[in-house]
C-alpha positions, 0 to 999 in steps of 0.5 A: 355485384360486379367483381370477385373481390365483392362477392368474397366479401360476404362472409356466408358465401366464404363459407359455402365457397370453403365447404363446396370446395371441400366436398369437391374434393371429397367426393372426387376421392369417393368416385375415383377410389369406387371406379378403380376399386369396381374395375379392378374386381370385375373388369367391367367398363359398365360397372366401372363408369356405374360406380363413377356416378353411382350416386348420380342417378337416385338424385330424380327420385330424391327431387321427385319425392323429397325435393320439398325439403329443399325449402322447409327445413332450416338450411343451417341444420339441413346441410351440416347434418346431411354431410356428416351422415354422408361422412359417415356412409364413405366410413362404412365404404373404406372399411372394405366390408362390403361386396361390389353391390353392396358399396354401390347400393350405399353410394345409390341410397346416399344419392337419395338426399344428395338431391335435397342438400344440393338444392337447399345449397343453391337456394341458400346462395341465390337468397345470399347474391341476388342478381348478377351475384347469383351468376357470380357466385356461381362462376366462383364456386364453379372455378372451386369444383375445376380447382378442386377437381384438379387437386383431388384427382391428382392427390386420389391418384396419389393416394390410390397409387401409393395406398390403394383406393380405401386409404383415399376413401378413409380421406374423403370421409374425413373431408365429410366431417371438415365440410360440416363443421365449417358450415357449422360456424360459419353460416347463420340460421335461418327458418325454412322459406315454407312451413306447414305443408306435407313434404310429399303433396308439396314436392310433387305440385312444385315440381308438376308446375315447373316441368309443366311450364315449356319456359322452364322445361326447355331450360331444363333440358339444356342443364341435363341433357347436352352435358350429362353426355358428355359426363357420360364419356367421361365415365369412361377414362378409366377403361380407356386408360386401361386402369392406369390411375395415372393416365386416367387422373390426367384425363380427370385433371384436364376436363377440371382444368378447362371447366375452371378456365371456362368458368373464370372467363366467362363468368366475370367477363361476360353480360347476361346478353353475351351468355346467350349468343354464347351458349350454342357455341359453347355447348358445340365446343363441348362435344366437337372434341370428343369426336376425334377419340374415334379415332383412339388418340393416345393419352397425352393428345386425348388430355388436350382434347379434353381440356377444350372440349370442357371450356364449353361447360361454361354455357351453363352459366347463362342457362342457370341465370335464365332459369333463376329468373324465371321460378319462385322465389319461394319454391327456389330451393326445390327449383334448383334442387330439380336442376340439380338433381335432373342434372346429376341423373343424366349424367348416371343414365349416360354413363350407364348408356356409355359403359353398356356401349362400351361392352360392345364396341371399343371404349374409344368409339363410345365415347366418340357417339357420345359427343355426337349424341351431345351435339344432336341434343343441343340443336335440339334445344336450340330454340331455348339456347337462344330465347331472350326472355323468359316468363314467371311461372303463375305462383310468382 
């Protein structure tokens, strides 16, 4: 499988491509709408950079805990039950009932299962493109979350201009319910890839064996850590647009547009040995950029700065390939779901440590140590980035 238009032949990828794009724009909805409604009340770039990624950060202990569902459940019924739940849970945030903690105590507890969902999604498509296809499939669904990002920034920024932050809640509820039903009838079901195991026993062995092999640790570490700091900056362009939905939106909209730029050029373009040279330049065109917001460049100069600087997202891809190969096939549900999720935490511990630091010195300046930090992460892990092979866990 070597072109989009063979991957969009297969129907059930149609579907997960439909669906992650809607939650896409769903969930963008949620966390702007969350943002500028938290900022508003308090003032606090902590709080607000906090509730960006309030559902990140519970998504370690849902892997921790029940990442075995990710493989002994039916993916079919796991997926659409849990969106609707969710749809439900983003309901209960636009009736405006809940005080500040109270909304970000539901975004945390939904994060909880988001980790198995995501891991259940990624297994289902690594089964469904095997090979190149998985690199493929997802550079498309990337492109998807970059499309999507852009549209959903500018229509939540409409949406929060025009009708303020709950009518954009009461939207990404509703794209909840759109992203059930389209899994509803559009994929096939299928048993679970593991049976008669305890939930528990079974996700903490998983995980205890992949994080105790180095190969895979490394691997890891790049899919959390360089990125997740520079998530961490992002947390934080509503505070540095000074609660302008507009300014933010834009800032929003050029990371979205230079991930998908970044996808869609190195994900049908590349070899699997060209991803590999690439990935430490890459992961250094992500951070480079934000070192210039020291010096607090104005809104139309810090979108461009961020436009380049989200291109380097791209090297995930030849990371995400490698890390594929290297786990069991039937455990690759949980596996990815560990990624997923440890992904998602580091991006929440970042904006925690980005909105704490930009308590104390101005918002410009936070963002810029978090693109030095990036950097020391990635020569860090340098030797991982540029390993050519990689090794089966013992269960394969």
């Amino acid at each position: 499988m070597n072109t989009y238009r063979e991957l969009f032949a297969v129907g059930q990828f149609r579907t997960l491509f439909a669906a992650q794009a809607a939650s896409v724009m769903g969930k963008i909805m949620e966390s702007l709408a969350l943002s500028t409604l938290v900022y508003a009340h308090t003032g606090s770039p902590f709080l607000a950079a906090l509730a960006y990624l309030a559902g990140f950060l519970p998504q370690a202990v849902g892997a921790l805990t029940l990442g075995g569902l990710a493989d002994g459940l039916p993916p079919r019924a796991l997926l659409v039950s849990w969106d609707l739940t969710r749809a439900v849970a983003v309901a209960m945030l636009a009736l405006g009932v809940l005080p500040v903690w109270g909304m970000l105590a539901l975004v945390m507890a939904c994060g909880l299962f988001d980790a198995v969902a995501g891991g259940a999604r990624q297994g289902l498509l690594a089964d469904l493109l095997p090979g190149n296809g998985y690199v493929l499939g997802r550079s498309a669904l990337n492109i998807a979350v970059g499309a999507m990002q852009i549209t959903g920034f500018a229509l939540a920024g409409t949406l929060l201009a025009v009708a303020g932050p709950y009518a954009a809640l009461w939207s990404g509820a509703a794209l909840g319910v759109l992203v059930a039903l389209t899994q509803r009838l559009g994929l096939r079901a299928r048993p679970p890839r593991v049976s008669g195991r305890a939930v528990w026993r079974q996700s903490w062995a998983v995980n205890a064996e992949l994080l105790g092999d180095r190969r895979i640790r490394g691997l890891l570490l790049v899919q959390w850590v360089p990125n997740g700091l520079i998530v961490g900056a992002e947390a934080l362009y509503v505070p540095y647009a000074n609660g302008s939905s507009g300014a933010a939106g834009a800032l929003f909209v050029a990371a979205a547009g230079g991930m998908l730029v970044g996808d869609l050029l190195v994900g049908r373009w590349t070899t699997p040995e060209q991803r590999i040279r690439l990935a430490v330049p890459l992961f250094t065109l992500l951070a480079v950029p934000y070192l210039f917001f020291a010096l607090s460049p104005g809104v139309w100069v810090a979108t461009a700065l961020v436009a380049v600087a989200s291109f380097g997202f791209a090297g995930h891809l030849g990371t995400q390939e490698r890390y594929v190969a290297a786990v069991p096939v039937q455990v690759r549900g949980q596996a990815l779901g560990l990624a997923g999720s440890g992904m998602m935490a580091g991006q929440a511990l970042a904006a925690s440590g980005t909105g704490t630091l930009a308590e104390f010195v101005p918002v410009s300046a936070a963002m810029a140590l978090a693109g030095v930090a990036s950097l020391v992460a990635t020569a860090c892990l340098y030797p991982t980035l540029t390993r050519r092979t990689e090794e089966r866990t013992p269960r394969q």
